[in-house]
BALOBA-1460 file (C-alpha; in Angstrom, 3 decimals):
// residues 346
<rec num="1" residu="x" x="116.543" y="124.162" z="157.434"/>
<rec num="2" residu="x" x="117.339" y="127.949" z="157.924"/>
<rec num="3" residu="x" x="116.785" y="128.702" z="161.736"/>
<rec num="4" residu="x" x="115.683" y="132.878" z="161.626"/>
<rec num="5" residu="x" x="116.061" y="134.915" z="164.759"/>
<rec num="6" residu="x" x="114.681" y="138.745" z="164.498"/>
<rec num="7" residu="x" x="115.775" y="141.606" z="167.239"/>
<rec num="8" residu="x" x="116.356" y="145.231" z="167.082"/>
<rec num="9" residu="x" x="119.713" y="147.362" z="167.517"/>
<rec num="10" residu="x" x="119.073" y="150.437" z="168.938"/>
<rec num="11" residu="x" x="121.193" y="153.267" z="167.718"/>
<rec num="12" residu="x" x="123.773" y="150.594" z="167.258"/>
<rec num="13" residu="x" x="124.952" y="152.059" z="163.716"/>
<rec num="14" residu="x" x="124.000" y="155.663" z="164.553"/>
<rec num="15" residu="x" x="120.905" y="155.857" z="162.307"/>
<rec num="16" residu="x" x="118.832" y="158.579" z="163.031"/>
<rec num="17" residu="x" x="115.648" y="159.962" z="161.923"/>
<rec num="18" residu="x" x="112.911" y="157.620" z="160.281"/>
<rec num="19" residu="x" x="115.185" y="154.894" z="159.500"/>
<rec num="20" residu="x" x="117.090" y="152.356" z="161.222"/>
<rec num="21" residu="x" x="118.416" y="148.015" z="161.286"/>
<rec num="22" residu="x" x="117.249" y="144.774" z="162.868"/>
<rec num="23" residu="x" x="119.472" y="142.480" z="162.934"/>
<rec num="24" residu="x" x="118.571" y="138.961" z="161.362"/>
<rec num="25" residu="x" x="120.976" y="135.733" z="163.070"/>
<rec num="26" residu="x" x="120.798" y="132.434" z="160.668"/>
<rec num="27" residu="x" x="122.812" y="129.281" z="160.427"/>
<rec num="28" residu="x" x="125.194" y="128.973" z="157.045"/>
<rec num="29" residu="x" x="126.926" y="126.242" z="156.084"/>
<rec num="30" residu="x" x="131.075" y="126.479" z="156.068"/>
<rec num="31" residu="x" x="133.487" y="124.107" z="154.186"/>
<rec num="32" residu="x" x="135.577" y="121.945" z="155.852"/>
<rec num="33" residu="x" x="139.359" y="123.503" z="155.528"/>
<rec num="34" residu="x" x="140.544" y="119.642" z="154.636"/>
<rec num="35" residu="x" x="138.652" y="117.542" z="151.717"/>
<rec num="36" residu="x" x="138.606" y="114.114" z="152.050"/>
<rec num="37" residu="x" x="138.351" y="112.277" z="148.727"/>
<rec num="38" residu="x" x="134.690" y="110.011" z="148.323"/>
<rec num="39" residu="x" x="137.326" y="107.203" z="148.265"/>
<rec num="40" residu="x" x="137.996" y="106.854" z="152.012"/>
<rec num="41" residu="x" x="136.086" y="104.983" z="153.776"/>
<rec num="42" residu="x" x="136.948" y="105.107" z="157.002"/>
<rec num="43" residu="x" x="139.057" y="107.157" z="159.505"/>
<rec num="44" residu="x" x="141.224" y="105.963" z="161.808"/>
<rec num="45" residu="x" x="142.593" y="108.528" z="164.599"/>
<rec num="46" residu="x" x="146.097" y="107.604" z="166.559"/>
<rec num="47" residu="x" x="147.945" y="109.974" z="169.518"/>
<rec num="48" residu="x" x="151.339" y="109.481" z="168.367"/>
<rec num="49" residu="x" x="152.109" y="112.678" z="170.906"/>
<rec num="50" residu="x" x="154.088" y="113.710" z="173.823"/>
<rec num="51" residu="x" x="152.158" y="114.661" z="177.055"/>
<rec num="52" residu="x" x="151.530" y="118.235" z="177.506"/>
<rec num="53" residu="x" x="154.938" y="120.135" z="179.216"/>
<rec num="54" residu="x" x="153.764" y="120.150" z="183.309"/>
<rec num="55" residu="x" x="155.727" y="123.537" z="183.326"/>
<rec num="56" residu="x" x="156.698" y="124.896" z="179.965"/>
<rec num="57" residu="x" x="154.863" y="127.497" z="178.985"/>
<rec num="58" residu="x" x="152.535" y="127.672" z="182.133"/>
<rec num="59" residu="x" x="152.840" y="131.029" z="184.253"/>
<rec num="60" residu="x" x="150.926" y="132.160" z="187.339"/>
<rec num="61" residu="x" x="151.511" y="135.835" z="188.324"/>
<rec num="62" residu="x" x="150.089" y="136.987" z="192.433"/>
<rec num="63" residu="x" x="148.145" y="140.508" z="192.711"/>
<rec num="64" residu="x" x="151.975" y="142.032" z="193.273"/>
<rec num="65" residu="x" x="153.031" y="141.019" z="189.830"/>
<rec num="66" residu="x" x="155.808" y="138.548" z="190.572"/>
<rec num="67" residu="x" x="155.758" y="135.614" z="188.512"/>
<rec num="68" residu="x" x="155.785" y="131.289" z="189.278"/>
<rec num="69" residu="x" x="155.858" y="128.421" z="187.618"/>
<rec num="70" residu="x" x="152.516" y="126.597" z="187.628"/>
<rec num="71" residu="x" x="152.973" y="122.967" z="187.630"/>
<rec num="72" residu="x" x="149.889" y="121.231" z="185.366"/>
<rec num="73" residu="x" x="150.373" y="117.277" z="185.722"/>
<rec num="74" residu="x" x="148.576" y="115.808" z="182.741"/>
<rec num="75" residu="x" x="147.661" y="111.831" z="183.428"/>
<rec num="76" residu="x" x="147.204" y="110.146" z="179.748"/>
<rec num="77" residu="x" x="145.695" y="113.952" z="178.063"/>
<rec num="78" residu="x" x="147.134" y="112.905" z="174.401"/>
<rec num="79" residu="x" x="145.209" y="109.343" z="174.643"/>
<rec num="80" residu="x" x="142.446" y="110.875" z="175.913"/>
<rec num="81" residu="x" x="142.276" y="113.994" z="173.402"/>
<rec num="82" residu="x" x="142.234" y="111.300" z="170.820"/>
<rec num="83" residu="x" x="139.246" y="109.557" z="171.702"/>
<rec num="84" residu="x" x="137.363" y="112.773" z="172.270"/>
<rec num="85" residu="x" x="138.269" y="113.869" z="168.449"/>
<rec num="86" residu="x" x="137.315" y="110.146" z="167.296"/>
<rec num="87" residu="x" x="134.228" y="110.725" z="169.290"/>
<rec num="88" residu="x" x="133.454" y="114.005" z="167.807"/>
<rec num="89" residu="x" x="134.145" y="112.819" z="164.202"/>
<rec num="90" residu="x" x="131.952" y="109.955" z="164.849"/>
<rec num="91" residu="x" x="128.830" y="111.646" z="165.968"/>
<rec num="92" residu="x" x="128.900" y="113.967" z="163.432"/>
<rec num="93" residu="x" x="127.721" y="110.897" z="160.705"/>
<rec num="94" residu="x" x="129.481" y="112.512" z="158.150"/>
<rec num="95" residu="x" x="132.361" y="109.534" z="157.511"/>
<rec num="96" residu="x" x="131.390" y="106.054" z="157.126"/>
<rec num="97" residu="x" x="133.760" y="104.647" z="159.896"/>
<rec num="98" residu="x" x="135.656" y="106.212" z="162.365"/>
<rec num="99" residu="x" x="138.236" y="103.797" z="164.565"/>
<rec num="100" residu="x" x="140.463" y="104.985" z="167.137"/>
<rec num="101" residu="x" x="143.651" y="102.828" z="167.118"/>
<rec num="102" residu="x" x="145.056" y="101.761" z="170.549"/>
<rec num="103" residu="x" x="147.531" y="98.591" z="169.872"/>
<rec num="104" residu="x" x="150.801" y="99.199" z="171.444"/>
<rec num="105" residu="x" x="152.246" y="96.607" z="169.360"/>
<rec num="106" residu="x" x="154.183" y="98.976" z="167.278"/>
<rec num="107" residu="x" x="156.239" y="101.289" z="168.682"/>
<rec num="108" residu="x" x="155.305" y="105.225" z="168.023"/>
<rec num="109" residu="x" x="157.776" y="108.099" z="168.072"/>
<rec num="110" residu="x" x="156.297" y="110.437" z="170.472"/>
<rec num="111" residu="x" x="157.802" y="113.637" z="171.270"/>
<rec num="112" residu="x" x="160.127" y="113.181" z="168.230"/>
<rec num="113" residu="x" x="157.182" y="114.431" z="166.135"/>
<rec num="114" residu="x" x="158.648" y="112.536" z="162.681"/>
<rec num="115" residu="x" x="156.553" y="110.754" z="160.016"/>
<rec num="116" residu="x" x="154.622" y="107.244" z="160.289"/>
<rec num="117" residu="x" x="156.902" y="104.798" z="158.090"/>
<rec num="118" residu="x" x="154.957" y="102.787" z="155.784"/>
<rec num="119" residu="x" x="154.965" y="99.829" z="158.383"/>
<rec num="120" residu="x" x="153.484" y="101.677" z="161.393"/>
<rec num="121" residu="x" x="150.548" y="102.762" z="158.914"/>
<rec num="122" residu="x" x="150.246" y="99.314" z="157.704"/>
<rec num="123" residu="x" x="149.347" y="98.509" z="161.619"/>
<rec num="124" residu="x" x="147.609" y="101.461" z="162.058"/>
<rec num="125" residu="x" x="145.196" y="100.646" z="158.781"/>
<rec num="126" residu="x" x="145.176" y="96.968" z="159.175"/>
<rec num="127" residu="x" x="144.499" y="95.865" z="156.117"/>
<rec num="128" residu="x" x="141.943" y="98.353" z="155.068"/>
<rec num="129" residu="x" x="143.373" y="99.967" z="152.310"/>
<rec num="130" residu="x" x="140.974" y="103.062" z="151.936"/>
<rec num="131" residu="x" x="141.592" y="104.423" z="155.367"/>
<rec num="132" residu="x" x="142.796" y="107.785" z="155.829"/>
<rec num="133" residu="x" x="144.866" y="108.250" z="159.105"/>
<rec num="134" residu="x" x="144.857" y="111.117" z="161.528"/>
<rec num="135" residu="x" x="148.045" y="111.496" z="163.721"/>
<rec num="136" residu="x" x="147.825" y="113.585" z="166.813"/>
<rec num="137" residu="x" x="151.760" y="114.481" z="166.523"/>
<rec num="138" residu="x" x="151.914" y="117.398" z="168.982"/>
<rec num="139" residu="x" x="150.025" y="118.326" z="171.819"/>
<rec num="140" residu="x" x="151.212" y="122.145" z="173.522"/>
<rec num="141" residu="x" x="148.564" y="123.599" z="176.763"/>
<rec num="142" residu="x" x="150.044" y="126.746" z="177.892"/>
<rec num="143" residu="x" x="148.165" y="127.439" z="181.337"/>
<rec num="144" residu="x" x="148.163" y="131.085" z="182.705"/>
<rec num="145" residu="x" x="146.760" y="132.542" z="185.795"/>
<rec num="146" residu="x" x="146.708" y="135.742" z="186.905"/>
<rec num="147" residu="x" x="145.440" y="137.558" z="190.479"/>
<rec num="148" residu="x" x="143.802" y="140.990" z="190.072"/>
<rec num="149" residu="x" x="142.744" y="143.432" z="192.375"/>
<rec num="150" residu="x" x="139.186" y="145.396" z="191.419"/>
<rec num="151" residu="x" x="138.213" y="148.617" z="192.908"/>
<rec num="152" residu="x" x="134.721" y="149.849" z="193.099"/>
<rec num="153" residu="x" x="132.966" y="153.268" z="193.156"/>
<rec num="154" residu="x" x="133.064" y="152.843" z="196.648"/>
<rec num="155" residu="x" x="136.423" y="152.742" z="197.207"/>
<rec num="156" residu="x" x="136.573" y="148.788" z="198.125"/>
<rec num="157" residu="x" x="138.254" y="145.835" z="196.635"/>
<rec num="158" residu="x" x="137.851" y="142.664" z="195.104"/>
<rec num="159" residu="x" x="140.464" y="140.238" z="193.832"/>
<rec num="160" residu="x" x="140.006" y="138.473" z="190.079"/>
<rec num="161" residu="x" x="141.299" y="135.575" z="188.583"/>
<rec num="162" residu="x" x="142.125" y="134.957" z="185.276"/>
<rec num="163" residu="x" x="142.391" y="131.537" z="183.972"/>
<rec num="164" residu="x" x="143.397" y="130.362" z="180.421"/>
<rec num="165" residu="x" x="144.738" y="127.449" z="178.619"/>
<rec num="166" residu="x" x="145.859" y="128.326" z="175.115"/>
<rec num="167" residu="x" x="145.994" y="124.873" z="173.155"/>
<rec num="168" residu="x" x="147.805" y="124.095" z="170.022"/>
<rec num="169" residu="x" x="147.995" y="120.911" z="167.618"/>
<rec num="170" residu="x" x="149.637" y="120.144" z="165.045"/>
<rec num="171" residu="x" x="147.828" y="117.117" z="163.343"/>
<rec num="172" residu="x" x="149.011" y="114.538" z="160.093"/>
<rec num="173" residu="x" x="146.454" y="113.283" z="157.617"/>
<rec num="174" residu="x" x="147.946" y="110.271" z="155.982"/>
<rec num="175" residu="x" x="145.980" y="109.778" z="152.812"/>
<rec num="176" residu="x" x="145.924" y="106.018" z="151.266"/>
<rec num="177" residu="x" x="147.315" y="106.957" z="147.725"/>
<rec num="178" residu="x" x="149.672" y="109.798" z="148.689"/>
<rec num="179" residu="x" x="153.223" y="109.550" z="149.917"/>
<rec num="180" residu="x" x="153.598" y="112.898" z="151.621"/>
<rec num="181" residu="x" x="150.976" y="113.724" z="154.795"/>
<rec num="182" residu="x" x="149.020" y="116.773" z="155.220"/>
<rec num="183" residu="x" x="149.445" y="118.975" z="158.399"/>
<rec num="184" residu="x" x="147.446" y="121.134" z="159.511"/>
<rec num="185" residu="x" x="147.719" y="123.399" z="163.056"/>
<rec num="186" residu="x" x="144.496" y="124.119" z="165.550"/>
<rec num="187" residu="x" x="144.685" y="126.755" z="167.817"/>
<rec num="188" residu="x" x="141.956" y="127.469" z="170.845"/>
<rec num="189" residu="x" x="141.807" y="129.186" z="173.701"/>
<rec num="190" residu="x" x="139.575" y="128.787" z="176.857"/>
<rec num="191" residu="x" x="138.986" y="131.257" z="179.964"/>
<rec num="192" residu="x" x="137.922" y="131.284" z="183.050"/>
<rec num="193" residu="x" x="137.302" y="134.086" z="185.693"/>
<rec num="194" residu="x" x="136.024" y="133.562" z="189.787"/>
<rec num="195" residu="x" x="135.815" y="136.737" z="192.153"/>
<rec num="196" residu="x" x="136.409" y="136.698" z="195.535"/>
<rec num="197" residu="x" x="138.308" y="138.550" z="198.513"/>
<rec num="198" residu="x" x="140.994" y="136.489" z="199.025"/>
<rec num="199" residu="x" x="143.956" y="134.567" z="196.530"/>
<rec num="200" residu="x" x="142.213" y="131.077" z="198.047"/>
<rec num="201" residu="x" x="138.635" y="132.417" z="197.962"/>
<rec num="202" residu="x" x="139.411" y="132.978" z="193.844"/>
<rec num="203" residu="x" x="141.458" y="129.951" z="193.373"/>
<rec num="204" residu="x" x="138.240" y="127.398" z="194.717"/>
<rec num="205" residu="x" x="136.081" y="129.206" z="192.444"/>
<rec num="206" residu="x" x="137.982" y="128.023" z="189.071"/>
<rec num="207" residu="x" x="137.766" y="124.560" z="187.568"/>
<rec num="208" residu="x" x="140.280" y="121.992" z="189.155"/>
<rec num="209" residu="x" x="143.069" y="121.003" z="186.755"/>
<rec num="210" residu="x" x="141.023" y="117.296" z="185.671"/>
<rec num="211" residu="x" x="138.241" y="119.549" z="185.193"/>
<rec num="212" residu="x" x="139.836" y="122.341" z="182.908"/>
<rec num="213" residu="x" x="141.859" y="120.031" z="180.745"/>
<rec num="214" residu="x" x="138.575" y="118.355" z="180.002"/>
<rec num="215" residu="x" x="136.859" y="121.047" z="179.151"/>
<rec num="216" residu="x" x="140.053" y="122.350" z="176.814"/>
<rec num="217" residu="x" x="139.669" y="119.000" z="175.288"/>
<rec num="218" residu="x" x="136.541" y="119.494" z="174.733"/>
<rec num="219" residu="x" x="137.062" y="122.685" z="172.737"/>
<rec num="220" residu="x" x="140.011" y="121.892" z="171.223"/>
<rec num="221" residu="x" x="138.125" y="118.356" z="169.772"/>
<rec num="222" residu="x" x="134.897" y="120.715" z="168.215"/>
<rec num="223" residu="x" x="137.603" y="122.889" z="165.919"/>
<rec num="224" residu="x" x="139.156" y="119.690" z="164.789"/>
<rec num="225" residu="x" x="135.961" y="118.239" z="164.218"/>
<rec num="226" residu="x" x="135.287" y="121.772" z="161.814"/>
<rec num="227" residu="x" x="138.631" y="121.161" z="160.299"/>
<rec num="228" residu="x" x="137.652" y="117.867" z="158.389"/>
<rec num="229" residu="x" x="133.479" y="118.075" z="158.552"/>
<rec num="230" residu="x" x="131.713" y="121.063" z="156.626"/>
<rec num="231" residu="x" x="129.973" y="123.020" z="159.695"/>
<rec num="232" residu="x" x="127.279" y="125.310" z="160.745"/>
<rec num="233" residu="x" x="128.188" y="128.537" z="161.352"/>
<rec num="234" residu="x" x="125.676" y="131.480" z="163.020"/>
<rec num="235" residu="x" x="126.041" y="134.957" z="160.867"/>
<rec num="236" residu="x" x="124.495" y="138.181" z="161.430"/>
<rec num="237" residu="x" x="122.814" y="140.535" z="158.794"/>
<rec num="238" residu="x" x="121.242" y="143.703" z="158.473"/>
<rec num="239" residu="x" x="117.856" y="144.648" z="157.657"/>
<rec num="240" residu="x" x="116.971" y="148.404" z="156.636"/>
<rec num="241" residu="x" x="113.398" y="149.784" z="158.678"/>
<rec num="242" residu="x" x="111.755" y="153.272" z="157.647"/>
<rec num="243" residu="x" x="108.817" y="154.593" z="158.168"/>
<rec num="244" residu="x" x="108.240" y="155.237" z="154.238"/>
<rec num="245" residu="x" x="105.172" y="152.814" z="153.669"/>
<rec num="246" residu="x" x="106.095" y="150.484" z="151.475"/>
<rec num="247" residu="x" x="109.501" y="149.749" z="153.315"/>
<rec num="248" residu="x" x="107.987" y="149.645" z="156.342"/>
<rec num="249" residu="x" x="104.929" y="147.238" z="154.773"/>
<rec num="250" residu="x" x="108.075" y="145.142" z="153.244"/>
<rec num="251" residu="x" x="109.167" y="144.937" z="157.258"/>
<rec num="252" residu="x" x="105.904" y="143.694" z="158.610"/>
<rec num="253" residu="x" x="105.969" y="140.688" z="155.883"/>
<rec num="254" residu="x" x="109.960" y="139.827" z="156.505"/>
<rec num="255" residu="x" x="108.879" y="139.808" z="160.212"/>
<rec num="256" residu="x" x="106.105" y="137.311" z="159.080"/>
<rec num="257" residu="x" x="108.606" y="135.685" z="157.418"/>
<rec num="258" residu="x" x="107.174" y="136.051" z="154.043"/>
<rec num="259" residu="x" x="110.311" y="136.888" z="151.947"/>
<rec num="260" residu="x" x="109.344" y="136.854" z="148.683"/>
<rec num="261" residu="x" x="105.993" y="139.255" z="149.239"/>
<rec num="262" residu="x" x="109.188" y="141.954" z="151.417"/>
<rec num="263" residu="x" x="110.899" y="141.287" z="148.274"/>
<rec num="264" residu="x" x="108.951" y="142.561" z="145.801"/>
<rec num="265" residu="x" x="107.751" y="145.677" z="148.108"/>
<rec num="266" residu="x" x="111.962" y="146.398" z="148.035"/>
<rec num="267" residu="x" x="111.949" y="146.151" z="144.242"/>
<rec num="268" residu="x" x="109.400" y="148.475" z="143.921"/>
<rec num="269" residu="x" x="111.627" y="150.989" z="146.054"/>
<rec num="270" residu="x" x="114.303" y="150.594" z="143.905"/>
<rec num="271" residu="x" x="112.975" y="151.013" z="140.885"/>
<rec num="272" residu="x" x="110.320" y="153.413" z="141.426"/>
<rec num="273" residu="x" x="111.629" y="155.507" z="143.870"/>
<rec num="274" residu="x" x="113.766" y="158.856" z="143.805"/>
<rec num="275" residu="x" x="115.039" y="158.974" z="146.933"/>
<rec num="276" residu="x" x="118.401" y="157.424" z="147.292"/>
<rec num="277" residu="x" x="118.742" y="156.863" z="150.783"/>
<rec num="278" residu="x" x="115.139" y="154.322" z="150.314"/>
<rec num="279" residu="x" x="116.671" y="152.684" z="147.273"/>
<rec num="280" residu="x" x="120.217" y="152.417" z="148.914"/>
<rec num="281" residu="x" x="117.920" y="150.590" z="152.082"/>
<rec num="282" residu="x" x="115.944" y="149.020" z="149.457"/>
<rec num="283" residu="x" x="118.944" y="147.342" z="146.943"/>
<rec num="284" residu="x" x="120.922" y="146.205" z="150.823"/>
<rec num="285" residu="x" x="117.518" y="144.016" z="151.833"/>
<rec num="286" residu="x" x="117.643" y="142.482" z="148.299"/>
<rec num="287" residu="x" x="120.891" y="141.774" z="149.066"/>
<rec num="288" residu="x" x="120.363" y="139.900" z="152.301"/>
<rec num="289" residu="x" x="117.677" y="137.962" z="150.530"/>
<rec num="290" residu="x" x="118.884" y="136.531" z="148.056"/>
<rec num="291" residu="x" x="121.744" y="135.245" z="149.834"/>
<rec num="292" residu="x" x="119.150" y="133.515" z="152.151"/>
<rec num="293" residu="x" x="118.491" y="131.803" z="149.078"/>
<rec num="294" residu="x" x="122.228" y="130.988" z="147.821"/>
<rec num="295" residu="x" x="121.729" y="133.243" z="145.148"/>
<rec num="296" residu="x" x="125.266" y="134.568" z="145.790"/>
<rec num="297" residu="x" x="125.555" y="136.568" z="142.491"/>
<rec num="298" residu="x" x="122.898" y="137.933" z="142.850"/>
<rec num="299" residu="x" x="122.952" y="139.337" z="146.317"/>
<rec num="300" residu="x" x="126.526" y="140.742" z="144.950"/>
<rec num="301" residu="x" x="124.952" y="142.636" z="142.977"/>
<rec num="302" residu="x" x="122.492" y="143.930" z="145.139"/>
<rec num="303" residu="x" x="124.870" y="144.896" z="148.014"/>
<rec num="304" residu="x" x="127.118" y="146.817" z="144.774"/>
<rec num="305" residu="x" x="124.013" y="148.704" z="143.834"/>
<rec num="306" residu="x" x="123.880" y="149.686" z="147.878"/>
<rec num="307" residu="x" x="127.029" y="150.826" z="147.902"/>
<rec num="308" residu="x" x="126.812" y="152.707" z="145.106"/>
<rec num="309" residu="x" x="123.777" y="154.796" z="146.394"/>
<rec num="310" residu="x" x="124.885" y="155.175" z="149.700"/>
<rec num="311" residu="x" x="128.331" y="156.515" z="148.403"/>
<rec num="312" residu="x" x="126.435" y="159.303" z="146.364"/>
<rec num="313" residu="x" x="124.325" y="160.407" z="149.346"/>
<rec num="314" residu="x" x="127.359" y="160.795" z="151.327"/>
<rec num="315" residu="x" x="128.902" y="162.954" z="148.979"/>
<rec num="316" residu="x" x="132.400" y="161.390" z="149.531"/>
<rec num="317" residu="x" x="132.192" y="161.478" z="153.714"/>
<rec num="318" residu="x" x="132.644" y="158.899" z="155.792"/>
<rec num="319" residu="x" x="129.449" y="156.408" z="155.708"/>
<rec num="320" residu="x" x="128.298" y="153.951" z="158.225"/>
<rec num="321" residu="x" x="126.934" y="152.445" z="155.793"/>
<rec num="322" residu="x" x="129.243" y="152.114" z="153.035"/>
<rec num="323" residu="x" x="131.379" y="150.520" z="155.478"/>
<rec num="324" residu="x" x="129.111" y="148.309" z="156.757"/>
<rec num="325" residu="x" x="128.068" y="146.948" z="153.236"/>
<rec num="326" residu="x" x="131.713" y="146.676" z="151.893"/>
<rec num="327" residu="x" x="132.383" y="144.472" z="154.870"/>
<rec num="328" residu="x" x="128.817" y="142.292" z="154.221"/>
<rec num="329" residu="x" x="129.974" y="142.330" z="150.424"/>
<rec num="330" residu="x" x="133.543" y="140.482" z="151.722"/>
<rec num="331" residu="x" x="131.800" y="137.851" z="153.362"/>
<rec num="332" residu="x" x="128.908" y="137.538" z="150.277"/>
<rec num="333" residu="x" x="132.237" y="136.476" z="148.076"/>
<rec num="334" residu="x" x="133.548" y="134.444" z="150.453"/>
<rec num="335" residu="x" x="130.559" y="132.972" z="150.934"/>
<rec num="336" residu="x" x="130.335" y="132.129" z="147.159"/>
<rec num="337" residu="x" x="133.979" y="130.924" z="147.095"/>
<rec num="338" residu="x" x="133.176" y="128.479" z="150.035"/>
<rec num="339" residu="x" x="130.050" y="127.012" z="148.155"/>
<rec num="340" residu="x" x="132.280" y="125.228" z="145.027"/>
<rec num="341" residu="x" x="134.095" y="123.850" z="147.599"/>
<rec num="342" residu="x" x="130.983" y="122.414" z="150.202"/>
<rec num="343" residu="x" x="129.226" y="121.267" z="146.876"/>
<rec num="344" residu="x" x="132.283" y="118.542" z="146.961"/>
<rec num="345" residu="x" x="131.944" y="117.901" z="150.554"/>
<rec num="346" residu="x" x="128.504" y="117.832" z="150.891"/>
């Protein structure tokens, strides 16, 4: 089910006179970037990676700019990243088995980052031929911090820290009836910031190393989980507000959530209407409603008409409005594009 949320933007697109937006916020549905076949019934998840680098790549800089090395000791973070994605896969109820596989019977590469031979796969699947296998082959947590001073209007200071872990991995999909593996790369950062007065006043504030590489994990595990499973995803559109009667009567029922009854006040603009600038408000609601209703093509055609009326009021200047429509009529195609593909996954 569509969740709705209605609030006003005040001069937020520079609308003036007896017009302006609301903004409406509802949940769409994204594809998953990888497709698993119906076929596979069950996924098994493996770390066949390296710890983290305790010093590579992590940097801590003091409020007089001069650079260390910060020293991040990671205690079993690939082993434990895997469960967390197995987990996340798992709750999401969207394969019919997910297994994590722990047996340290065969021996993995780690840190060589080469392919699973057909034996180590054999363990890995044991025996269940329609199993798809995900290999966590590279696991990279840059860690930065950074000292700052502030200065207020008062002439005092404060000291800021910066915190961030940028995360990358680079993950195999091992299909049962294909010789060569997919990889894919997920990148995701996450930041944290404490005030205080002093470098060690700062430094308690922030998250203690087993508690940041958690939460990383924990980020890091959602965008994998989006990678294989198709996903909700929170979008924002705009909804044209006059004062001319009937678009402001099409308002009061959209805010009543009665669609269809706004919709038909909006075709009535359109059509009957001289004034551009009513139609051009009119033709962008259509727009947004019809998409609420998948009705991609249509709603394409909508936003074109829009854009087309908008353009001719603006005589060939710069429009808020034209610009904001070509960039709602982008994602209205992808949005179309993405549905062939989530009518497979779904």
């Amino acid at each position: 089910m569509r969740k709705f949320l209605f609030y006003i933007v005040v001069a937020a697109l520079s609308l003036t006179g007896c017009r302006s937006v609301s903004v409406l916020s509802f949940d769409v549905w994204r594809p998953a970037k990888v497709t698993f076949p119906p076929t596979i019934q069950r996924v098994t998840v493996v770390s066949n990676s390296a710890e983290p680098s305790e010093k590579e790549g992590n940097r801590y800089k003091d409020v007089s700019g001069k650079e260390y090395t910060l020293v991040v000791p990671h205690d079993s973070t690939t082993y434990r990243l895997a469960e967390c994605i197995a987990l996340d896969l798992a709750d999401a109820h969207y394969f019919p088995e997910i297994t994590i596989f722990y047996d340290d019977s065969i021996t993995l590469p780690k840190g060589l980052y080469p392919l699973l031979n057909d034996t180590q796969l054999a363990a890995i699947r044991g025996g269940a031929d329609h199993t798809a296998v995900v290999s966590l082959d590279r696991t990279d947590m840059a860690v930065n911090m950074e000292d700052q001073i502030l200065q207020d209007d008062w002439g005092g200071t404060a000291l800021v820290t910066n915190l961030s872990v940028a995360t990358t991995l680079v993950l195999r999909v091992y299909w049962p009836d294909k010789v060569e593996p997919t990889t894919q790369i997920v990148n995701d950062t996450v930041s944290w910031q404490a005030f205080g007065y002093t470098p060690g006043d700062t430094h308690g504030r922030l998250p203690q190393t087993s508690e940041f590489i958690q939460e990383v994990m924990t980020h890091i595990s959602r965008r994998v989980r989006d990678l294989f499973i198709p996903h909700e995803d929170s979008v924002e559109r705009y909804i044209y507000t006059s004062t001319e009667p009937a678009m402001s009567d099409a308002y009061d029922y959209w805010q009543q959530q009665k669609f269809t009854e706004a919709s038909y006040l909006w075709e009535y603009v359109y059509e009957e209407m001289k004034n551009k600038t009513n139609r051009a408000m009119a033709a962008a609601n259509l727009a947004v409603y019809n998409e609420l209703f998948d009705r991609y093509d249509e709603a394409i055609g909508w936003a074109d008409k829009a854009i087309t009326l908008f353009q001719e009021k603006s005589k060939g200047n710069e429009s808020v409005d034209v610009a904001m429509l070509e960039e709602y009529l982008h994602q209205l195609r992808v949005r179309k594009n993405d549905n062939s593909t989530l009518q497979l996954q779904m």
